[in-house]
C-alpha positions as CSV (number, residue, x, y, z in Angstrom):
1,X,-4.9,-28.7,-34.2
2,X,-7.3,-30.1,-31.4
3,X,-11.0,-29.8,-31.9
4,X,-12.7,-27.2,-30.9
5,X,-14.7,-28.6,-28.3
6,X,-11.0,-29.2,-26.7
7,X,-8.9,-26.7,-24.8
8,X,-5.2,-27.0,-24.3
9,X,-3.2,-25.7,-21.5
10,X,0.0,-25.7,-19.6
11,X,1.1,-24.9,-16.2
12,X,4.3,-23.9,-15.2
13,X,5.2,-26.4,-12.3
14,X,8.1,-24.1,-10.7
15,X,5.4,-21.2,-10.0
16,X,2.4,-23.3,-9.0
17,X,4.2,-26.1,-7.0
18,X,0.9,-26.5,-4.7
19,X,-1.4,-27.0,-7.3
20,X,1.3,-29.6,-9.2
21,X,1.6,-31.4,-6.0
22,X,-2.3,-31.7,-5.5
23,X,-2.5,-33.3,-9.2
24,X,0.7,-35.8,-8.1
25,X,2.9,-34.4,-11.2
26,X,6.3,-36.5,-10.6
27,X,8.3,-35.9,-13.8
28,X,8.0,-33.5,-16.4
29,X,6.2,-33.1,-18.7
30,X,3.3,-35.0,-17.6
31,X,0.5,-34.3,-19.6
32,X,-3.4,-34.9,-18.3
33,X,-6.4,-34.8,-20.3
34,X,-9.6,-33.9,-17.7
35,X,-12.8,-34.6,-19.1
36,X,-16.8,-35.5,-18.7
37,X,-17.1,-33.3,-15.7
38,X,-14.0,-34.9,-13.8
39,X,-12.7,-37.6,-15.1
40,X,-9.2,-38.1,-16.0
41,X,-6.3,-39.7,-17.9
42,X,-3.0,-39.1,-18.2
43,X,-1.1,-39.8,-21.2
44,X,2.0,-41.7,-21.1
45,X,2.3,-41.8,-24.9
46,X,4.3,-40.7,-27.9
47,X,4.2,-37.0,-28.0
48,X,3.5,-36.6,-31.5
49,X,1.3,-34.4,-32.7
50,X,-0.8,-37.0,-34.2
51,X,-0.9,-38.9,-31.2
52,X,-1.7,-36.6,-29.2
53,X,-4.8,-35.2,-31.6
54,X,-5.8,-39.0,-31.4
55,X,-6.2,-38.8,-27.7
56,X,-8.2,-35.8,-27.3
57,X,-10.6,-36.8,-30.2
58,X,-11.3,-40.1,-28.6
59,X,-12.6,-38.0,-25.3
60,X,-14.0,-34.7,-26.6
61,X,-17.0,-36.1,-27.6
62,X,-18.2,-36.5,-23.7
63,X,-21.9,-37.0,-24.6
64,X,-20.5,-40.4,-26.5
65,X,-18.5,-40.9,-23.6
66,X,-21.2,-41.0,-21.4
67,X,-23.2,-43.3,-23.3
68,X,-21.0,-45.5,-23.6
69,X,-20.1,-45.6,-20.0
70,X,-22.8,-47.4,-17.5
71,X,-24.3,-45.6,-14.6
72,X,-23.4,-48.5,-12.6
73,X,-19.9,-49.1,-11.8
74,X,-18.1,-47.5,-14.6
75,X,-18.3,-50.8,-16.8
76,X,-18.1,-49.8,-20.5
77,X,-20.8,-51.5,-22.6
78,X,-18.8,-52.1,-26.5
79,X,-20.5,-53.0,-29.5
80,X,-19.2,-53.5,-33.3
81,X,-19.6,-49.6,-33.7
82,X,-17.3,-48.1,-30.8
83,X,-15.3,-51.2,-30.0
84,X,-12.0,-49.8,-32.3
85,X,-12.4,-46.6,-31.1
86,X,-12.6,-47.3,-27.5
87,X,-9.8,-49.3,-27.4
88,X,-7.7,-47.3,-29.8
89,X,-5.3,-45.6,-26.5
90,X,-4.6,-47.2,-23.2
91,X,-5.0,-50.1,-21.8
92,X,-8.8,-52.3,-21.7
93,X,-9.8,-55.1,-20.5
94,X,-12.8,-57.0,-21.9
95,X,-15.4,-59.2,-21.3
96,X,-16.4,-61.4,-24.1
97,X,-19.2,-63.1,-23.3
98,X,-23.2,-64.4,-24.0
99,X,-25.9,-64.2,-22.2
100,X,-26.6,-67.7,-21.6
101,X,-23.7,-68.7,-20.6
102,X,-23.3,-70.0,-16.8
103,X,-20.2,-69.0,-16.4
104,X,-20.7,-65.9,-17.8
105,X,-23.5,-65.3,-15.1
106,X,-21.2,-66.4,-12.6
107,X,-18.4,-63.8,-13.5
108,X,-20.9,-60.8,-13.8
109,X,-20.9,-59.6,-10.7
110,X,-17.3,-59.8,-10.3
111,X,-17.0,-57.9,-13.5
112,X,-19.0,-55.1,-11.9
113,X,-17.0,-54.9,-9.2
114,X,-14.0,-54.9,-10.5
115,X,-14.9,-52.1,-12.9
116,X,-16.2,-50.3,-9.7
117,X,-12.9,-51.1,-7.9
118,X,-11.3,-49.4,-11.4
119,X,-13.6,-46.7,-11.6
120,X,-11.3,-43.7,-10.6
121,X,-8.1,-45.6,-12.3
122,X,-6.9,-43.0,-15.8
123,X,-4.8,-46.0,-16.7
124,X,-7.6,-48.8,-17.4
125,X,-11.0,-48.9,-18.8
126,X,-13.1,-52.3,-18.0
127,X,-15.3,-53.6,-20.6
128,X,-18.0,-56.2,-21.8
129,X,-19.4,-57.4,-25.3
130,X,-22.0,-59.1,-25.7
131,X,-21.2,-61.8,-28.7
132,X,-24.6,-63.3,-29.5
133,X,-25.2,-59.4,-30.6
134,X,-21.9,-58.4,-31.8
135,X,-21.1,-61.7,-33.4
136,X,-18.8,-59.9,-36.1
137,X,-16.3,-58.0,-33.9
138,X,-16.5,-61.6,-31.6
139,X,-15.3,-63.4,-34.5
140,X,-12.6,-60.9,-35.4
141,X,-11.0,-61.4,-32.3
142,X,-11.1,-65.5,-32.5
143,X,-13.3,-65.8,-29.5
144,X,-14.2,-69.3,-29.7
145,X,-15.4,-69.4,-25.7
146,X,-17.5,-67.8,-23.1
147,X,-16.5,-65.8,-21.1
148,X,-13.0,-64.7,-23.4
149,X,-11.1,-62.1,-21.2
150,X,-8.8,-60.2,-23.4
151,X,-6.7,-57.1,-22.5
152,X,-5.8,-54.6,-25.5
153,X,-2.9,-52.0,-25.6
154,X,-3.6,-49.3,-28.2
155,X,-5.7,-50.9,-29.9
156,X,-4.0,-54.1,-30.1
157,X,-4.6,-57.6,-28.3
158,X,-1.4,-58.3,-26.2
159,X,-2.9,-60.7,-23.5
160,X,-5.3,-63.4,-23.2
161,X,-6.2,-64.1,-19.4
162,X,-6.6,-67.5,-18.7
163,X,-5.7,-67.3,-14.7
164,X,-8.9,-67.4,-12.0
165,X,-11.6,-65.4,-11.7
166,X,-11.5,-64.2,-8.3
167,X,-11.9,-60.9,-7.7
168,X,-8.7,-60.5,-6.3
169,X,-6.9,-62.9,-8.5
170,X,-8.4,-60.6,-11.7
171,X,-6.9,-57.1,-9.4
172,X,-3.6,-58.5,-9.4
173,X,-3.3,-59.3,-12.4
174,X,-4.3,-56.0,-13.8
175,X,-2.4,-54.1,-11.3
176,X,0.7,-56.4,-12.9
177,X,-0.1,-55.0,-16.5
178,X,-0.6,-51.5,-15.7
179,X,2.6,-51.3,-13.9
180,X,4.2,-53.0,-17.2
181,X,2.1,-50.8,-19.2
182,X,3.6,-48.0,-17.6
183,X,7.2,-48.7,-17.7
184,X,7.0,-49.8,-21.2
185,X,5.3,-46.2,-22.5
186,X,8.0,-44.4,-19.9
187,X,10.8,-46.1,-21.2
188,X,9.3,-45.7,-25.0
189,X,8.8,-42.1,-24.6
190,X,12.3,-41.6,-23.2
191,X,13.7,-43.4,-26.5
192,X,11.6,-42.1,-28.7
193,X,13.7,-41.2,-31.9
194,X,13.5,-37.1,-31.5
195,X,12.8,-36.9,-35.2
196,X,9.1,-38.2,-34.1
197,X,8.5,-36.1,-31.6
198,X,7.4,-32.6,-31.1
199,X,9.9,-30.8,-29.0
200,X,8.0,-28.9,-26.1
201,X,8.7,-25.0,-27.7
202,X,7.1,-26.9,-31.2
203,X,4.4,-28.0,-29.2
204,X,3.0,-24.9,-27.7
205,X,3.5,-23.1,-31.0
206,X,1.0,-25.6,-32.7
207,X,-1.3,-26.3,-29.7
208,X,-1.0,-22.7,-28.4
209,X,-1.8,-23.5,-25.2
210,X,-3.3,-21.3,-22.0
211,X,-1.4,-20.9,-19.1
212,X,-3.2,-22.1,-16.0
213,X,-2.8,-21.4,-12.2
214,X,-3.7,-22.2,-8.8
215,X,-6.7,-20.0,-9.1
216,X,-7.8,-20.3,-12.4
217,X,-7.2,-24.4,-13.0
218,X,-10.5,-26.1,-11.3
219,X,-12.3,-23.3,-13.2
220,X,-11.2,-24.3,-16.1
221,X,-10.6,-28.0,-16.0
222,X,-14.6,-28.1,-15.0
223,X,-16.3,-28.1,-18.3
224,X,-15.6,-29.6,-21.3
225,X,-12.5,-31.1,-22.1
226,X,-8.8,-29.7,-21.4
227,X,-6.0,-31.0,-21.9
228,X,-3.2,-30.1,-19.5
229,X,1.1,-30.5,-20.0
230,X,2.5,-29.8,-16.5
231,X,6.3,-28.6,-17.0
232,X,9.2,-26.8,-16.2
233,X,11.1,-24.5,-17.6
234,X,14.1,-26.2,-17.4
C-alpha cells in the first residue's frame, strides 16, 4: 500500500478527453505522480507494485523535498545522507565538485542555469555535492577530479561527461540522454515479463484508487501528494 500521506487516483481518459489532453497523456496508461504544490513526474517505470511504492515514498515526504531543493533555480543540494535516496528513480545529473576549485567556480553559474533551464523538466533533476564535505559518498563514486559530472539512472552511474561545458553543449547532451532514457524505460515496460507486473484490474484492487474528473482533478492534485494512472478502458 502507498503511504498515507499519498493519494492514488485514476481517470478514465475516454470520458475526460479535455482534461487528458491538457495533461499531454499520449499512450495509456501513463501514470503521473503531482506533488509539493505542483510539481510533477511521470513515471516511465516498471509497474510493479514495489516500484511503484518506491516512487511515491521518495516524494511524499514534500517537506524533505523542499529542503532539499534550492530556492534558486531548482538545483538540488546532495550530501552523504540523501544522496542514495535522491537518486534512487530517474534520471540525475551531478555536480561533483570543491569549493576551491577554479574550475569549479567557473562552471557554477552555468550549473545554475542549467538547473533553471530544467526546472519544470519531470524527467531530470540537476544536482551538486560538495566533496571537501561529503568526502565519503565522493570517494564511493571514484571522483578523483573537480568538477566530476556524472549522470545516474535509478540509482546507478551509467555516464561520465567528459564533453564541454557550455551551456548549450551541457543541454544537448542531456536532452540526448533523456530521449534515450525514455525509449529505454518505454521499450522495457512494453517487454516487461507479465509475471512482474501488476496487471491494471490487480492494480486498482491493491491501490484502490479514486476516480478523478475534469472538475474535481486540480482540486485534488493541489495538496499533498497524488498519484495519477490516466487509462482507458480498453
Amino acid at each position: 500500500m502507498f503511504p498515507h500521506c499519498a493519494m492514488s487516483t485514476k481517470v478514465d481518459c475516454t470520458k475526460e478527453t479535455p482534461l487528458c489532453a491538457k495533461q499531454n497523456i499520449r499512450a495509456y496508461p501513463t501514470l503521473k505522480l503531482y506533488y509539493d504544490q505542483g510539481e510533477i513526474k511521470r513515471y516511465n517505470g516498471k509497474r510493479r507494485m514495489n516500484d511503484l511504492k518506491a516512487l511515491v515514498d521518495k516524494f511524499a515526504g514534500t517537506s524533505e523535498q523542499t529542503q532539499l531543493r534550492q530556492t534558486m533555480a531548482n538545483l538540488y543540494t546532495l550530501t552523504s545522507e540523501n544522496f542514495d535516496k535522491h537518486v534512487e528513480i530517474g534520471l540525475h545529473f551531478i555536480k561533483f565538485y570543491a569549493p576551491w576549485c577554479s574550475h569549479c567556480r567557473k562552471l557554477a553559474p552555468t550549473w545554475k542555469a542549467l538547473a533553471e533551464y530544467h526546472k519544470d523538466n519531470m524527467d531530470i533533476t540537476i544536482a551538486k555535492i560538495d566533496c571537501t564535505t561529503e568526502g565519503k559518498k565522493c570517494t564511493e563514486h571514484k571522483i578523483h577530479a573537480f568538477p566530476s559530472l556524472k549522470l545516474f539512472k535509478d540509482g546507478r552511474e551509467v555516464d561520465s561527461y567528459e564533453g564541454s561545458r557550455s551551456l548549450d553543449d551541457l543541454k544537448n547532451y542531456l536532452t540526448l540522454k533523456i530521449s534515450e532514457h525514455s525509449l529505454l524505460s518505454s521499450a522495457t515496460t512494453e517487454n516487461s515479463e507479465t509475471a512482474e507486473e501488476i496487471p491494471s484490474d490487480e492494480l486498482d484492487l491493491q491501490i484502490k484508487p479514486f476516480q478523478l474528473t475534469d472538475s474535481n482533478f486540480d482540486a485534488m492534485i493541489s495538496f499533498g501528494t497524488t498519484f495519477v494512472k490516466f487509462y482507458a478502458p480498453w
